[in-house]
C-alpha angles and dihedrals in degrees: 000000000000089000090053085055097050092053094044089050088045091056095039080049089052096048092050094054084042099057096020090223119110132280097246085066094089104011123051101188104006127285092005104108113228118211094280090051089056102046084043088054093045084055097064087257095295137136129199124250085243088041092044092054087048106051090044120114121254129256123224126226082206144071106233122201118245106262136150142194106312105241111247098265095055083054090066092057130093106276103248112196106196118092119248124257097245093046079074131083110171100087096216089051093048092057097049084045080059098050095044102041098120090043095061101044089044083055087050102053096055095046086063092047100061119105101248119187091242133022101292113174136177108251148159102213120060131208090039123163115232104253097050087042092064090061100036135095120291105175095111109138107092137139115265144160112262114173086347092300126118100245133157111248117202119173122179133158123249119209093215110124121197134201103259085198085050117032112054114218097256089056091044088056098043092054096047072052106055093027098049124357093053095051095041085047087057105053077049101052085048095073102031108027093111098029111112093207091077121069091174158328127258114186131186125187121183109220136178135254122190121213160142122275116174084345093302121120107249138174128215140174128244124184120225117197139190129204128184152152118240102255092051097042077058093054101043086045086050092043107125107204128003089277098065085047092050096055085049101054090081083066091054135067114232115195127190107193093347084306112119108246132180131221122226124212108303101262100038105111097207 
């Protein structure tokens, strides 16, 4: 029996390497196949190219910190959102972390706070399920390098999913945009706008996209970031209507799944 494990974890070990994509894909509890295991299995273990692509883990633009589920003690406690000090290695980061510590987490608290149209929360870790979300880190707003500029990096997960069949990639990323990474971008620029400490913002929110695989209804993550400079983080925030935004976007980096994408005229559907 425990040699009959080994070789089914081997395998499952093997597929996800494969595939690049997790082991409770196609499994709920191992070695138990879920849906999408058995109609892997019926296929002859094959994906398609378009399943494949799917199903495959997605990459950050960021470098997260290393964090984990909050014990159950830590979850009764009052959410804090900047990143701790030893969570930081650069030296000089770790300094302007320290003298705008309140600020952050001041920050932090009232992004939490908006009134977004689905669940959005701080966190560290993207591509979290719910549940787990709600008892993992969320100290997630700290000072970093970022192209060799001093910026403040925030991630988070956003529990919107859109209609893969429906929703093309390019709309997916500019309403994570305008639902989450703008507003977010504001309460920011609130407290930093004029600080000379801080050259920029990148931002990275993890959303969800429902499909098909092997006929079977299936949900995934993608990670949208934003990257850009102060002066323009002050424009696109400023930006009255869709069009305004639009003639700033040249000025700002858009990643899908740390790729850089850009967005078309709201309205074209390509």
């Amino acid at each position: 029996m425990l040699l009959l494990i080994t070789k089914q974890a081997a395998s499952t070990d093997q597929f996800s390497r494969q595939y690049n994509t997790s082991c409770t894909t196609c499994h709920t509890a191992f070695p138990k196949l879920n849906d999408i295991g058995l109609a892997f299995k019926d296929a002859g273990f094959q994906f398609s190219e378009e399943d494949a692509s799917f199903i495959a883990t997605p990459q950050t633009l960021l470098s997260l910190p290393v964090t984990g589920v909050r014990t159950s003690r830590m979850a009764f406690r009052s959410p804090a959102y900047a990143t701790p000090l030893s969570s930081i290695t650069n030296l000089e980061m770790r300094a302007l972390q320290q003298k705008y510590f309140h600020e952050l987490s001041t920050a932090g608290t009232q992004i939490s706070s908006l009134p977004f149209p689905h669940h959005f929360y701080l966190s560290l870790a993207l591509d979290v399920d719910e549940r787990t979300e709600k008892r993992s880190d969320q100290r997630s707003l700290r000072f970093a390098k970022f192209d060799g500029d001093t910026v403040l990096e925030v991630a988070g997960n956003y529990y919107a999913a859109y209609p893969r069949d429906q929703i093309v990639p390019h709309q997916r990323v500019r309403q994570t945009l305008e639902d989450i990474l703008l507003p977010v971008l504001k309460v920011l620029l609130a407290y930093f706008e004029a600080n000379p400490d801080v050259h920029g913002y990148v931002l990275e929110v993890s959303h969800h996209v429902q499909g098909r695989v092997l006929g079977v209804s299936c949900e995934t993550a993608e990670n949208v970031a934003l990257a850009l400079p102060q002066h323009s983080a002050v424009k696109l925030v400023a930006a009255q209507n869709s069009h305004e935004r639009q003639a700033l976007l040249g000025e700002v980096q858009l990643f899908l799944n740390s790729k850089p994408i850009t967005l078309p005229p709201a309205g074209n559907p390509r």
